[in-house]
C-alpha atoms as a printed R data frame, in Angstrom:
    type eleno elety resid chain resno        x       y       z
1   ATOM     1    CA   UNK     A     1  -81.018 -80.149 -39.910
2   ATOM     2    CA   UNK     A     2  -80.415 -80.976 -43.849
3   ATOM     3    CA   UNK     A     3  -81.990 -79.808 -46.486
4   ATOM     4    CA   UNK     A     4  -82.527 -81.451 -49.382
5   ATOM     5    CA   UNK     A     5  -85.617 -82.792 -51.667
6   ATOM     6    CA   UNK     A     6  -88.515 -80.134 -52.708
7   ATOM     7    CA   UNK     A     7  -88.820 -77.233 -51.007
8   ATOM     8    CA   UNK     A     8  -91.590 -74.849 -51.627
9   ATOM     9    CA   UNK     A     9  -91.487 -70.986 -51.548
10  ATOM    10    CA   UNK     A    10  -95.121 -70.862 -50.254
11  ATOM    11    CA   UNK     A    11  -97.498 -67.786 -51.689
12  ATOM    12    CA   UNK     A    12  -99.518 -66.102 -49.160
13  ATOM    13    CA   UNK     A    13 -103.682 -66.307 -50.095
14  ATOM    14    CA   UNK     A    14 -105.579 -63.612 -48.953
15  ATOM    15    CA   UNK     A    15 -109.284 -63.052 -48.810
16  ATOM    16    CA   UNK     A    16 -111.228 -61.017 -51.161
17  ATOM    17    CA   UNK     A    17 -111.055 -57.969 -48.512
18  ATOM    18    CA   UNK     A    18 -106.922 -58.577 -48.901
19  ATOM    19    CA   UNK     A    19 -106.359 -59.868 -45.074
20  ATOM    20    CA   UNK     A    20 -104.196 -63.000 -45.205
21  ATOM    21    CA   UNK     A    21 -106.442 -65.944 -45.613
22  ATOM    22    CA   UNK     A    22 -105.301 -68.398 -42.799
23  ATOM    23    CA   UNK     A    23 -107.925 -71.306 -43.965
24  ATOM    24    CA   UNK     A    24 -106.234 -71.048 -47.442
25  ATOM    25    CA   UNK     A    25 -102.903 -71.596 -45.629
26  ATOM    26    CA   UNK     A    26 -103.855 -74.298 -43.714
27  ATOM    27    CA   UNK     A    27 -104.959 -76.385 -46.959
28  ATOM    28    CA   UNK     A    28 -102.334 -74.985 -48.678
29  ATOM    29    CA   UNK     A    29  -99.552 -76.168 -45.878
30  ATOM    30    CA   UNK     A    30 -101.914 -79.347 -46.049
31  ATOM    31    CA   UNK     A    31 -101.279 -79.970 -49.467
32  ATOM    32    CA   UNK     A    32  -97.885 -79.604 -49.131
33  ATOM    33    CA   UNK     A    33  -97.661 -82.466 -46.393
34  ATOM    34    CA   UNK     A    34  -99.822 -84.624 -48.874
35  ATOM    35    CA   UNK     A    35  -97.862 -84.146 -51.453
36  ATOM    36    CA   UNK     A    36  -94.440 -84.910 -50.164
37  ATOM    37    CA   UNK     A    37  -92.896 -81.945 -49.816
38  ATOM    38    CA   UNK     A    38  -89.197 -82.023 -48.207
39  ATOM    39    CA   UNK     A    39  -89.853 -78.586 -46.386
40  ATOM    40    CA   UNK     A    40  -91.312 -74.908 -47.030
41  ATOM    41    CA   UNK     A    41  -90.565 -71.161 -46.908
42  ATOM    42    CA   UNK     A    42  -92.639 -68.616 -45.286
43  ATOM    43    CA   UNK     A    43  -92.611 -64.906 -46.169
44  ATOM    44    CA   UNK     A    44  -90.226 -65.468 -49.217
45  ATOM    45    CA   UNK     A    45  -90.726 -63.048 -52.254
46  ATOM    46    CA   UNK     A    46  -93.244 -65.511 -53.748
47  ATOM    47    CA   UNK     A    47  -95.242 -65.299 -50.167
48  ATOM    48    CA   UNK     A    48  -95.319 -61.261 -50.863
49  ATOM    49    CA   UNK     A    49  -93.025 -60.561 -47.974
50  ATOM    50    CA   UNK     A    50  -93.012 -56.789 -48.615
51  ATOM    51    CA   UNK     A    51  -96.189 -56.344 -48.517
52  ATOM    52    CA   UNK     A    52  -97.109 -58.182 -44.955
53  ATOM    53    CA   UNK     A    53  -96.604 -56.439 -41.934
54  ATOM    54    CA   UNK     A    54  -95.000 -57.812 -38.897
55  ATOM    55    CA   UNK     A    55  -98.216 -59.092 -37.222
56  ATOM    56    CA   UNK     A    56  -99.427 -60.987 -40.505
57  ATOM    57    CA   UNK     A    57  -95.718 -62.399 -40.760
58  ATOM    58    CA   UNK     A    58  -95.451 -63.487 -37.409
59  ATOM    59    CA   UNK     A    59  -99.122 -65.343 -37.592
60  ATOM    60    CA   UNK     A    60  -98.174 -66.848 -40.823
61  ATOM    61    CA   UNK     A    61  -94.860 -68.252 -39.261
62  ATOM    62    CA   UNK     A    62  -96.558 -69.529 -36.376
63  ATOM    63    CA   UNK     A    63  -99.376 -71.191 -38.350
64  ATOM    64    CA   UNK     A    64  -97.525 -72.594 -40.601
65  ATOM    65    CA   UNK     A    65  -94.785 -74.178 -37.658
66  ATOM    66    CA   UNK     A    66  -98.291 -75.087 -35.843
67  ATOM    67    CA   UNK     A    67  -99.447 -77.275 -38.569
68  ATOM    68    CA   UNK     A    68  -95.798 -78.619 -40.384
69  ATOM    69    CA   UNK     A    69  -93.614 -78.185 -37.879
70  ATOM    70    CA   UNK     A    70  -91.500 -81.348 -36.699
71  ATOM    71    CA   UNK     A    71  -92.598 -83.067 -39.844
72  ATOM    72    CA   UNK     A    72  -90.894 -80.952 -42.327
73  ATOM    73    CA   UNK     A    73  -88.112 -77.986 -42.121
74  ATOM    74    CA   UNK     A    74  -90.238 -74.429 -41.657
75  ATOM    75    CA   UNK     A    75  -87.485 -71.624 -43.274
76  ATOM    76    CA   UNK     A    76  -88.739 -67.804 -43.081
77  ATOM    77    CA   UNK     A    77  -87.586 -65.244 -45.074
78  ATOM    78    CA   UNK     A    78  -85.675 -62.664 -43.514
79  ATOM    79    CA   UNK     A    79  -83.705 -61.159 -45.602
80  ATOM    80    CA   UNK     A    80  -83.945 -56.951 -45.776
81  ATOM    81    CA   UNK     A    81  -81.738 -53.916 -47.483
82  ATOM    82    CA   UNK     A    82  -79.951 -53.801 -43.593
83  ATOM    83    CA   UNK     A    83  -77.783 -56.019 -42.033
84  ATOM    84    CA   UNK     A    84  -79.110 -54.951 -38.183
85  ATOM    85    CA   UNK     A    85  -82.777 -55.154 -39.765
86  ATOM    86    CA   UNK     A    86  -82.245 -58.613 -41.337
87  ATOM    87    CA   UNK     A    87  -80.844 -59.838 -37.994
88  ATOM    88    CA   UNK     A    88  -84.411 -58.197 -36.181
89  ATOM    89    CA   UNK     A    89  -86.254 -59.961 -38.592
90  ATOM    90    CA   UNK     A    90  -84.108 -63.027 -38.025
91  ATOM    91    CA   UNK     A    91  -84.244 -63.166 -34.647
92  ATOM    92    CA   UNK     A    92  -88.332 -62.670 -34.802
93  ATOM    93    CA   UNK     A    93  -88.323 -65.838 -36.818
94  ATOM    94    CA   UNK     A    94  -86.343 -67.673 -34.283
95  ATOM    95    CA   UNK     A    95  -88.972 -66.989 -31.951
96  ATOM    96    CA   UNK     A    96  -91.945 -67.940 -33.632
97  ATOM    97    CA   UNK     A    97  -90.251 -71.471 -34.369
98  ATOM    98    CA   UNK     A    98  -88.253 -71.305 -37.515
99  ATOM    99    CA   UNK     A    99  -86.024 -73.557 -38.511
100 ATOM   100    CA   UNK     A   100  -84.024 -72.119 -40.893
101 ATOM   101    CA   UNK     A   101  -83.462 -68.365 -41.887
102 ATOM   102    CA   UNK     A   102  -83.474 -67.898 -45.647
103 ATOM   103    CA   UNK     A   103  -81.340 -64.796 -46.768
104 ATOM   104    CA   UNK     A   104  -81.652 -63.154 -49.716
105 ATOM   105    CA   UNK     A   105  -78.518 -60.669 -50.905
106 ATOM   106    CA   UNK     A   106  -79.383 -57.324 -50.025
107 ATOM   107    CA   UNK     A   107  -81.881 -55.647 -52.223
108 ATOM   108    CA   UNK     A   108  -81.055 -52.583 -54.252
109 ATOM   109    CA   UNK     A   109  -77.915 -51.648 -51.992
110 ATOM   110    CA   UNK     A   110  -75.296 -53.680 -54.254
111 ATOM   111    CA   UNK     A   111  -72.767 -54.612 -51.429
112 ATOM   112    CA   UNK     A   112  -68.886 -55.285 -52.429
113 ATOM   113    CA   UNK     A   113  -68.204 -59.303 -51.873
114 ATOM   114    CA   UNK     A   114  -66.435 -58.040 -48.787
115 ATOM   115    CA   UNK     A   115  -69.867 -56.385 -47.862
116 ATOM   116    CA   UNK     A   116  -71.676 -59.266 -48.456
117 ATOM   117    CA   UNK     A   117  -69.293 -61.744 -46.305
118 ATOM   118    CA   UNK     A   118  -69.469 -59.354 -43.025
119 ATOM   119    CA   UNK     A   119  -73.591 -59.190 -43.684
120 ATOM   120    CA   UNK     A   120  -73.983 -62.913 -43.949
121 ATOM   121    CA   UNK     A   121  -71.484 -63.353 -41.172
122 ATOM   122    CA   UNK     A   122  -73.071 -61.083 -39.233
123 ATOM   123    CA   UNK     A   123  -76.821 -62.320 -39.002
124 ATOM   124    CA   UNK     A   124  -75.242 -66.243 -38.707
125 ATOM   125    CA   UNK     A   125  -73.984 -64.681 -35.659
126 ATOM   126    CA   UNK     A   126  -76.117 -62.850 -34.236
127 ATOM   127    CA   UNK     A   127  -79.590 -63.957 -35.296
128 ATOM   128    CA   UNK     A   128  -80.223 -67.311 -33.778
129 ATOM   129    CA   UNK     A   129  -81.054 -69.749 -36.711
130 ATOM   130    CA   UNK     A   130  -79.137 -71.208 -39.389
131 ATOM   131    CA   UNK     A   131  -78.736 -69.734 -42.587
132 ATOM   132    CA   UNK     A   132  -79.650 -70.379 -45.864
133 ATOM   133    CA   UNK     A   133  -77.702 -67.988 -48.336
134 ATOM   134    CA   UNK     A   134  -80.239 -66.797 -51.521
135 ATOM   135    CA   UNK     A   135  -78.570 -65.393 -54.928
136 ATOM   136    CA   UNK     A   136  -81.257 -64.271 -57.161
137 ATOM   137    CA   UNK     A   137  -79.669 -60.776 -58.896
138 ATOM   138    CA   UNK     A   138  -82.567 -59.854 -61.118
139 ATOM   139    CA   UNK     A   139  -84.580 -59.024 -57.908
140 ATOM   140    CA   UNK     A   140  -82.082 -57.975 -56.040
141 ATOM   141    CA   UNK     A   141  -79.982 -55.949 -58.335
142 ATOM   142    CA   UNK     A   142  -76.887 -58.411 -56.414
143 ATOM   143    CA   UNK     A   143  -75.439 -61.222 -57.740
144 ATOM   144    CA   UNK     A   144  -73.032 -62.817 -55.521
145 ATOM   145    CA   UNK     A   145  -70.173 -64.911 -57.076
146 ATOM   146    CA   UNK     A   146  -69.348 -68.282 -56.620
147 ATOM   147    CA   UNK     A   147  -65.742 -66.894 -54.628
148 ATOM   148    CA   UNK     A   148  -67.948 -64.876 -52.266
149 ATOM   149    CA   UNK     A   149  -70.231 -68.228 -51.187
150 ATOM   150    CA   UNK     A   150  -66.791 -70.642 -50.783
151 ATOM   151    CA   UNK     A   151  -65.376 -67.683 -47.964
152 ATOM   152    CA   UNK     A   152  -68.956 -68.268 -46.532
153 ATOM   153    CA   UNK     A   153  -69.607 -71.489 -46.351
154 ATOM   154    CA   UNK     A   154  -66.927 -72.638 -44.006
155 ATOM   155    CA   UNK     A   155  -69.093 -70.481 -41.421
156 ATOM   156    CA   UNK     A   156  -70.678 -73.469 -39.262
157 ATOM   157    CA   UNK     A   157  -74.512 -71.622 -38.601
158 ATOM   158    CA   UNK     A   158  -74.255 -71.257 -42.482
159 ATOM   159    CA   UNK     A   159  -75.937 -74.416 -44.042
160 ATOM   160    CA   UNK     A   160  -76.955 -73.758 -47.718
161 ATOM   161    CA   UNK     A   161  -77.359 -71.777 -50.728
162 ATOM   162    CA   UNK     A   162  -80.606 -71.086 -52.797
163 ATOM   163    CA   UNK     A   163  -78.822 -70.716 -56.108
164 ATOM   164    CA   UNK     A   164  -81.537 -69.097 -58.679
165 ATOM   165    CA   UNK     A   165  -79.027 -68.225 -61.426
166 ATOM   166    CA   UNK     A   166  -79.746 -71.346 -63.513
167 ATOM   167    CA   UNK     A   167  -76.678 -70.967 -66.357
168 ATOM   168    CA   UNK     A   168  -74.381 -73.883 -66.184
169 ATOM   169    CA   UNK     A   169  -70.730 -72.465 -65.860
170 ATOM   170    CA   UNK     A   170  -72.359 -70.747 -62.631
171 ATOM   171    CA   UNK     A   171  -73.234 -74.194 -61.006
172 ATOM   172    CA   UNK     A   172  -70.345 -75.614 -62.326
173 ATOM   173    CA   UNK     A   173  -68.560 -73.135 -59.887
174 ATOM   174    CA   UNK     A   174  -70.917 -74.028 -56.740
175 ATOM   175    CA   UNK     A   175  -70.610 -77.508 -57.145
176 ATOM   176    CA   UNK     A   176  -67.323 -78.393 -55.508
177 ATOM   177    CA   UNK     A   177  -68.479 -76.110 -52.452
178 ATOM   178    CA   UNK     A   178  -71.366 -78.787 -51.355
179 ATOM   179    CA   UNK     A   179  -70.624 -81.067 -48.091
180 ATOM   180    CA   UNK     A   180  -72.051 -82.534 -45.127
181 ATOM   181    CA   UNK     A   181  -72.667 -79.191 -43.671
182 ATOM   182    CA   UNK     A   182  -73.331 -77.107 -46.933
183 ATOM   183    CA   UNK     A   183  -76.248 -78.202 -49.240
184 ATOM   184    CA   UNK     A   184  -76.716 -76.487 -52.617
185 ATOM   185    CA   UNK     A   185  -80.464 -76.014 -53.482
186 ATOM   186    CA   UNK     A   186  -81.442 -74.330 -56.889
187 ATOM   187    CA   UNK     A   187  -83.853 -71.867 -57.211
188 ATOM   188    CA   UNK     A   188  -84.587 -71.656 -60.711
189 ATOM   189    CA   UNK     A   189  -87.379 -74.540 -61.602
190 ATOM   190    CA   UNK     A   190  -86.874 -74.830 -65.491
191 ATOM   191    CA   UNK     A   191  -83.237 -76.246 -64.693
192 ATOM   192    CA   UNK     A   192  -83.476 -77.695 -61.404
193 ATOM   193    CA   UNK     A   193  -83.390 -80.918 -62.156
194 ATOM   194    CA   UNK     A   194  -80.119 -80.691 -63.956
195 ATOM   195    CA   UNK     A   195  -78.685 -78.963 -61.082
196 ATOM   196    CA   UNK     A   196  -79.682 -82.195 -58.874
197 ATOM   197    CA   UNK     A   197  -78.158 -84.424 -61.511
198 ATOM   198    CA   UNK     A   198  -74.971 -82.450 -60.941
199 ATOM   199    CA   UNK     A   199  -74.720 -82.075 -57.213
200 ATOM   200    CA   UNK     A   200  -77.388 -79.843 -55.853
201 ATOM   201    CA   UNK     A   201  -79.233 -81.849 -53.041
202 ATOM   202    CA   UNK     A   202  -83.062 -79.955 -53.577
203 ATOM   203    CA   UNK     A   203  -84.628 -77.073 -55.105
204 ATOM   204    CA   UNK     A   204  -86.728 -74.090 -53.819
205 ATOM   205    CA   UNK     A   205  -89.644 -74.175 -55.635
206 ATOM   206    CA   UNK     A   206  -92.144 -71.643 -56.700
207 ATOM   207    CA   UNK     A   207  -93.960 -74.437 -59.125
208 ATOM   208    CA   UNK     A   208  -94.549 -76.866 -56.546
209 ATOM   209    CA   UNK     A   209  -97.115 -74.631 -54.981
210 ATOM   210    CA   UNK     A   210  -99.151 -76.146 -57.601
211 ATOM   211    CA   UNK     A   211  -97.361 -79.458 -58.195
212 ATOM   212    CA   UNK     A   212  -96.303 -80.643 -54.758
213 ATOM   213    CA   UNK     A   213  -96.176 -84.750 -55.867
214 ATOM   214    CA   UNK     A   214  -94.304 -83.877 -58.947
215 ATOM   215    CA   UNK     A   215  -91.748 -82.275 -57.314
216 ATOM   216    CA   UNK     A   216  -91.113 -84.597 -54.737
217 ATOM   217    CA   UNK     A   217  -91.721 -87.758 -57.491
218 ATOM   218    CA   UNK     A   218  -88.285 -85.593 -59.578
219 ATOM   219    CA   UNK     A   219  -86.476 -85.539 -56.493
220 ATOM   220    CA   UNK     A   220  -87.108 -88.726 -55.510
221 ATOM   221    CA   UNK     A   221  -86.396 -90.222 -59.120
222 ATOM   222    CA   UNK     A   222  -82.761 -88.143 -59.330
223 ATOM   223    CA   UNK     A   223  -81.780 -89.850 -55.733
224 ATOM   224    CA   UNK     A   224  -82.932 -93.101 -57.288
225 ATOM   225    CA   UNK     A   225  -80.328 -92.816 -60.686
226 ATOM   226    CA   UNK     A   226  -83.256 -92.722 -62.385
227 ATOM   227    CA   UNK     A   227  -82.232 -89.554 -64.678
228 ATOM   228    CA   UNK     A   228  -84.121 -90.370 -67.534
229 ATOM   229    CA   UNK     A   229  -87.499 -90.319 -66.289
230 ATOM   230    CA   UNK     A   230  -86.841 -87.638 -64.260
231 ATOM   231    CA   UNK     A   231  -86.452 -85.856 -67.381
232 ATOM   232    CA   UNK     A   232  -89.118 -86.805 -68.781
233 ATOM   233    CA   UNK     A   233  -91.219 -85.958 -66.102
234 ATOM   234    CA   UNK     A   234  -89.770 -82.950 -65.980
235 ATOM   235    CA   UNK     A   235  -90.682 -82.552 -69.412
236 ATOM   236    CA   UNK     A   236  -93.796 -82.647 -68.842
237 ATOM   237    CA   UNK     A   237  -94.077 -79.422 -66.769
238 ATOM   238    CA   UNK     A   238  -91.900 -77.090 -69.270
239 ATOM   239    CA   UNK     A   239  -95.572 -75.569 -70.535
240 ATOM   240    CA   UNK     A   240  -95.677 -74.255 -66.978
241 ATOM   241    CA   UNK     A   241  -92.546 -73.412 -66.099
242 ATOM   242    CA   UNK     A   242  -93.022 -71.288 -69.085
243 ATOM   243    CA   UNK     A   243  -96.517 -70.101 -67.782
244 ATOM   244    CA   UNK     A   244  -95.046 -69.341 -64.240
245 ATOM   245    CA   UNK     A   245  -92.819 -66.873 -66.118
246 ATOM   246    CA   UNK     A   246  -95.511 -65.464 -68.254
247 ATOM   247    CA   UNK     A   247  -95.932 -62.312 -65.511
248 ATOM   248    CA   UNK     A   248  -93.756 -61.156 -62.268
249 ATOM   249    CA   UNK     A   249  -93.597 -64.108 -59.502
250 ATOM   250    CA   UNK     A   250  -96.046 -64.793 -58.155
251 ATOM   251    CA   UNK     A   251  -99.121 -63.391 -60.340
252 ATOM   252    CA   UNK     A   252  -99.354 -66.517 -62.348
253 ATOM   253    CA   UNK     A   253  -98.944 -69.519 -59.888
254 ATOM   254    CA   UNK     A   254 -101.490 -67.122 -57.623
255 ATOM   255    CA   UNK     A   255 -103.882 -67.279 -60.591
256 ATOM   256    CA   UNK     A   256 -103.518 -71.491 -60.516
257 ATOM   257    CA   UNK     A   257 -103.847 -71.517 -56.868
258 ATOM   258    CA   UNK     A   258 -107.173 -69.367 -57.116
259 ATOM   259    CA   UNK     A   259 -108.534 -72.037 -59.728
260 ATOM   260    CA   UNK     A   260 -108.271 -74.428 -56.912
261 ATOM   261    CA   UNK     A   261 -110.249 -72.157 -54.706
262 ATOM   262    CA   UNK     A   262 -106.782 -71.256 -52.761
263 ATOM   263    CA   UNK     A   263 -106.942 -67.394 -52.394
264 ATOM   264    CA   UNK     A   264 -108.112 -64.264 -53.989
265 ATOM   265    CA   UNK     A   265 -105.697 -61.874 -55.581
266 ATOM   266    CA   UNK     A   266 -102.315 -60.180 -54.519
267 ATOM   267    CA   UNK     A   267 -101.523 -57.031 -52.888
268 ATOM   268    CA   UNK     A   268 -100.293 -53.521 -54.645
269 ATOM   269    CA   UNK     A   269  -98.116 -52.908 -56.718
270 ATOM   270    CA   UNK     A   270  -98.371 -56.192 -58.148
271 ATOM   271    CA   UNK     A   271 -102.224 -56.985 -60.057
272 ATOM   272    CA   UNK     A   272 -103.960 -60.138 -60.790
273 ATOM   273    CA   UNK     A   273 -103.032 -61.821 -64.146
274 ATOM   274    CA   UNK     A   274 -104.076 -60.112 -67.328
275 ATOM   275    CA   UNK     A   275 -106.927 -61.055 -69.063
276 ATOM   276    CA   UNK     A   276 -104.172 -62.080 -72.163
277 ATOM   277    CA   UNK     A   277 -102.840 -65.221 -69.906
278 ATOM   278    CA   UNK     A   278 -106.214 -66.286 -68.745
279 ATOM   279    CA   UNK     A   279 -106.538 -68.915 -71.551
280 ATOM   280    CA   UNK     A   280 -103.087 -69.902 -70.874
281 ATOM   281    CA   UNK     A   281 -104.005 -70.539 -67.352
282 ATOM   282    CA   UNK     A   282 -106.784 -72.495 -67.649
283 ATOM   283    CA   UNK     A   283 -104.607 -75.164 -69.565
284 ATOM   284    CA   UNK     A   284 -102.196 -75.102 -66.766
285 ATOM   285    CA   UNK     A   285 -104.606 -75.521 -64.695
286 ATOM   286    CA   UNK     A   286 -106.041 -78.681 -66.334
287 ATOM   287    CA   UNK     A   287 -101.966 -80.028 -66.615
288 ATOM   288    CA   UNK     A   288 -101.334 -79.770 -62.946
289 ATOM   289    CA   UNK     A   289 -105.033 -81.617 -62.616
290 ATOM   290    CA   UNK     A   290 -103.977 -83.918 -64.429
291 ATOM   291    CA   UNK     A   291 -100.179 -84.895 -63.684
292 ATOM   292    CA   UNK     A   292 -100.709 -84.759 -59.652
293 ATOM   293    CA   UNK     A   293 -103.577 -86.892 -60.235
294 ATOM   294    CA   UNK     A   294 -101.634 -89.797 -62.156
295 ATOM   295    CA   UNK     A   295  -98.850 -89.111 -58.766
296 ATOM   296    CA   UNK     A   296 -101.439 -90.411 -56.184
């Protein structure tokens, strides 16, 4: 398995009662197909994975391997605050026909590097599916350094990184550590493409939820050498890059996916967009129209 092209981090509709919405996944994972996507994530933190219990994650998974699976890549997220509870979860993925395990650093306990390389060591081990390393420190309150991911990837049932620091000196770093066996895949949509221009083979996508074509159209124009209309495509979408960040991930790409009749709502702590954004939204709304329209 490689990964590369445009991933998405898929959000998880529910009904107005709150239950998982499993028609609104189905045309959601449809859209995805339609539009091109290279793979998807289930259960990330933009599918609300605290918040679903281990019967809702496991029918997810299965759905969504059901309807995608052997076309594109299926990853789960499994990564939890324990290294024997990440491998449970890892192993439960395995068994519901992951792919891919996608492994975020440990939230809130702030492992040493050392920590981190016998955690991710451990679960490549021990929980049956390949791993996907995720750095993203301002949810995690863990940012692992470029030093700690080159003693990691030489681990064979390690495959990738999901790199959402999006500052240049960091990638700089992570570049040279990309191979055959080790794919770099940012996480940070505002500077993704750049990243691909310098090395990275795909991204991890929260936008593409909502702009499935453009995202695969960008990664299809950077393996092409065709960097300057990638940019300018990618221009195109800054307004909601900057909208996506408006509010916590995933309130406002949630709000977008309700305007296309894709779910109702999120589940506590986190609340439906404020009423402040809601003019904002509806002119994201009309861009994404309008841009994966001209893509058909």
């Amino acid at each position: 398995m490689h990964l590369s092209g445009s991933i998405t981090a898929l959000a998880t509709p529910f009904t107005a009662s709150g239950a998982p919405d499993f028609d609104a996944w189905q045309r959601l994972l449809d859209a995805q197909l339609e539009g091109g996507s290279s793979g998807v994530v289930v259960a990330g933190s933009t599918g609300e994975a605290a918040t679903l219990s281990d019967d809702e994650y496991t029918a997810l998974l299965r759905a969504a391997v059901a309807r995608v699976g052997g076309r594109i890549p299926v990853l789960a997220g499994t990564g939890l605050s324990g290294t024997a509870k990440t491998i449970a979860q890892t192993r439960l993925a395995r068994d519901h026909g992951a792919n891919a395990a996608l492994v975020v650093t440990p939230p809130y306990v702030r492992p040493t590097p050392d920590g981190l390389v016998a955690h991710y060591t451990a679960v490549a081990e021990q929980g049956g599916l390949p791993v996907v390393l995720y750095n993203v420190p301002g949810r995690t309150g863990c940012d692992m350094q470029p030093e700690t991911v080159a003693r990691l990837c030489r681990h064979p049932n390690i495959v990738g990184l999901k790199e959402a620091r999006g500052d240049e000196a960091r990638w700089q770093a992570l570049y040279p550590l990309a191979g055959r066996d080790f794919v770099l895949l940012s996480g940070d949509d505002p500077t993704f493409v750049r990243a691909l221009l310098g090395g990275a083979a795909g991204v991890i996508s929260v936008a593409s939820n909502v702009v499935p074509r453009a995202f695969a159209r960008l990664c299809a124009l950077v393996r092409a050498g065709e960097a300057d209309a990638a940019r300018a495509l990618d221009a195109r979408l800054a307004g909601l890059y900057d909208f996506l960040g408006c509010e916590p991930n995933p309130i406002p790409v949630k709000a977008l996916l309700a305007r296309q009749g894709i779910g109702h709502g999120l589940r506590l702590p986190l609340l439906p967009l404020s009423a402040a954004h809601e003019g904002e939204a509806a002119a994201m709304a009309a861009l994404v129209e309008r841009i994966e329209s001209e893509l058909k």
